[in-house]
VODREN-451788 format. One line per 4 residues: their letters; for each residue x, y, z of C-alpha. Coordinates in Angstrom, 1 decimal. Layout:
a> X,Y,Z | ...
This chain:
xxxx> 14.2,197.6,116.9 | 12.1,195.1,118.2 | 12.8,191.2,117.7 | 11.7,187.9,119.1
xxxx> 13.6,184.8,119.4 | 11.7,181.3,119.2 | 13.4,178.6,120.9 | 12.5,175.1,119.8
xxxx> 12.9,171.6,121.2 | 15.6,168.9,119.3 | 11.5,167.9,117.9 | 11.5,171.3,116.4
xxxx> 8.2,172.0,118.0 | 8.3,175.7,120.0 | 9.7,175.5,123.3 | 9.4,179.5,124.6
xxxx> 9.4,182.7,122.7 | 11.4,185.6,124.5 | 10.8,189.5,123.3 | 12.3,192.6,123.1
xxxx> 13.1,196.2,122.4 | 16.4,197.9,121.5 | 15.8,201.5,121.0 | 17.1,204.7,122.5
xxxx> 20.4,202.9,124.6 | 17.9,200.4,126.1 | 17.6,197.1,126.2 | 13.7,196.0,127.4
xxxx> 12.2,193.1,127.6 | 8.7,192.9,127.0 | 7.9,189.2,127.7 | 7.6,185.7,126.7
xxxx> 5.6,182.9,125.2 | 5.4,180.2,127.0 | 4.7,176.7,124.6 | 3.8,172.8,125.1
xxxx> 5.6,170.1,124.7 | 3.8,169.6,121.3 | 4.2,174.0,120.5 | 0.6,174.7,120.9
xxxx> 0.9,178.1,122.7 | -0.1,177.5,126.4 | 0.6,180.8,127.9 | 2.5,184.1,127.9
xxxx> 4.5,186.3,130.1 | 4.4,190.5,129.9 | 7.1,192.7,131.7 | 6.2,196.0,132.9
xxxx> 7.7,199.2,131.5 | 11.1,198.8,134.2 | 12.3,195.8,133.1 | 15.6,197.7,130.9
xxxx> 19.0,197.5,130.5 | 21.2,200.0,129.6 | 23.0,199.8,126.2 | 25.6,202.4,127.9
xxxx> 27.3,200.1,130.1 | 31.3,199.5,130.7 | 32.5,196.5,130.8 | 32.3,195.5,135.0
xxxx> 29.5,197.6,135.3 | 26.6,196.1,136.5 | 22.8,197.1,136.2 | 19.5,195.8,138.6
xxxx> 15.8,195.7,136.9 | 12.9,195.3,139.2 | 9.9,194.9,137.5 | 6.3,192.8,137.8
xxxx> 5.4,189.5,135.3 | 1.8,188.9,134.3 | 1.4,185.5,133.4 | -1.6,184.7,132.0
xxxx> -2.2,180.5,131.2 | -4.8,179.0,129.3 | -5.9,175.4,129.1 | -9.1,173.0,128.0
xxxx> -11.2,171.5,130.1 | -13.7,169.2,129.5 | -17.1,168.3,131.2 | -19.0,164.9,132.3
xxxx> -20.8,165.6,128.5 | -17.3,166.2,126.5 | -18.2,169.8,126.1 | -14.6,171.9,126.3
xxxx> -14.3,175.3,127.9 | -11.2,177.2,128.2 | -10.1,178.1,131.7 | -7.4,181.4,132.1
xxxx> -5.7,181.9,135.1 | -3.3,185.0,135.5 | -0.6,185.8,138.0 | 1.4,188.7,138.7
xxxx> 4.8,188.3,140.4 | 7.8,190.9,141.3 | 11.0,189.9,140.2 | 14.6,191.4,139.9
xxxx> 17.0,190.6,137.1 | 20.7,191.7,137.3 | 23.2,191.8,134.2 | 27.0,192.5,134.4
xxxx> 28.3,193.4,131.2 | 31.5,191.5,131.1 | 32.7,193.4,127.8 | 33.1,192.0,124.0
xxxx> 33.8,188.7,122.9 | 34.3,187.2,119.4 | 32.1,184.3,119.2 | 31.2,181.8,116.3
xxxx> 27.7,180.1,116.3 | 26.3,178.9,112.3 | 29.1,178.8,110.8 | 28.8,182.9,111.1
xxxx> 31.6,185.1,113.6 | 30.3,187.8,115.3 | 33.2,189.8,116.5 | 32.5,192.4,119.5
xxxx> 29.5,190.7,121.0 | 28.5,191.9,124.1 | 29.1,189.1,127.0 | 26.8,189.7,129.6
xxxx> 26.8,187.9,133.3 | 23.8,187.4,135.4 | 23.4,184.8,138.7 | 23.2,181.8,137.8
xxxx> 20.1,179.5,138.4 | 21.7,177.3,140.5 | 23.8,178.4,143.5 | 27.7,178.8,142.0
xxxx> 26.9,179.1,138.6 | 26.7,181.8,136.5 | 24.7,182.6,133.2 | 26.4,183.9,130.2
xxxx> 24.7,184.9,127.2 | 26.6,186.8,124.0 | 24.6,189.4,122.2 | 25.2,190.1,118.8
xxxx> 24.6,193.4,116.8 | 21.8,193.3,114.4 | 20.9,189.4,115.6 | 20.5,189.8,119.5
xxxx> 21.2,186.7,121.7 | 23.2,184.4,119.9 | 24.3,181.7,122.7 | 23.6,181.2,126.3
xxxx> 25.0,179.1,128.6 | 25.9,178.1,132.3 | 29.1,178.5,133.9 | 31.1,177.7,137.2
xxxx> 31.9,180.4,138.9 | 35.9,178.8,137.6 | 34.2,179.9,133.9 | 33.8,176.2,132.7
xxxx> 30.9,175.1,130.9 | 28.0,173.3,132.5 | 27.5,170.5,130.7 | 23.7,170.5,128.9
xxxx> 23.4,174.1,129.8 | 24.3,175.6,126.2 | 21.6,177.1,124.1 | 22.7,178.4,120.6
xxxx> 21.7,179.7,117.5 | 22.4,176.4,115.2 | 20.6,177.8,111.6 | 20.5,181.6,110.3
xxxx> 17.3,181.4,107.7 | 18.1,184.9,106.8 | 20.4,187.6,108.1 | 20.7,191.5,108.5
């Protein structure tokens, strides 16, 4: 199954638009497209082939992905006569995610439950925090948030589904 989920702003323009596989007891992610303040799509980020997750974990069990980002940007510029031209730069970068699969939660975002969603852990952002995020069967990520490493709440940090337009 592959899905996308588009984040938007509290303007409702796009903010970034993560995506993903979930097939044969993986869990890949294949990028992300990165948006403006306004949405206008301003770039994109692709994953090589190892960034996976195992759909096979215990709960405690922990898994590493090492894997390489493209980024590729794009953005007008303009000459001393107004004539535009449209300059693309593109990075590659190495990067390493870890995910702890905590084990399942019952969690209600929409006005919808979603009982045995899988809590996963990762490292935080900031240094003694810790990112949650709840995936749902047949919906994906539902909620994401940051944590103490106590387990409260970060204030600001929580990003939710709010609105189900249609659902599985």
């Amino acid at each position: 199954m592959a899905y996308g989920i588009m984040e938007l702003r509290d303007n409702g323009a796009r903010r970034g638009g993560p995506y993903f596989i979930t097939d044969n007891n993986i869990h890949r992610m294949l990028g992300v497209g990165q948006y403006d303040t306004s949405g206008v799509q301003k770039g994109k980020d692709v994953f090589s082939k190892e960034a996976v997750f195992p759909l096979t974990m215990v709960p405690g069990q922990t898994s590493m992905a090492n894997f390489t980002s493209t980024s590729t940007s794009w953005r007008l510029e303009f000459d001393k006569s107004g004539a535009s031209s449209t300059v693309t730069s593109t990075d590659v970068t190495a990067l390493s995610d870890q995910l702890t699969f905590v084990g399942f939660d019952t969690i209600t975002v929409a006005g919808r439950t979603f009982a045995n969603a899988c809590k996963i852990a990762s490292p935080g952002s900031v240094a003694g925090q810790v990112s949650m995020a709840w995936r749902a069967k047949g919906f994906g990520w539902v909620r994401t948030e940051e944590q103490t490493v106590q387990g409260a709440l970060v204030p600001g940090t929580r990003v939710e589904i709010v609105k189900i337009i249609a659902a599985p």
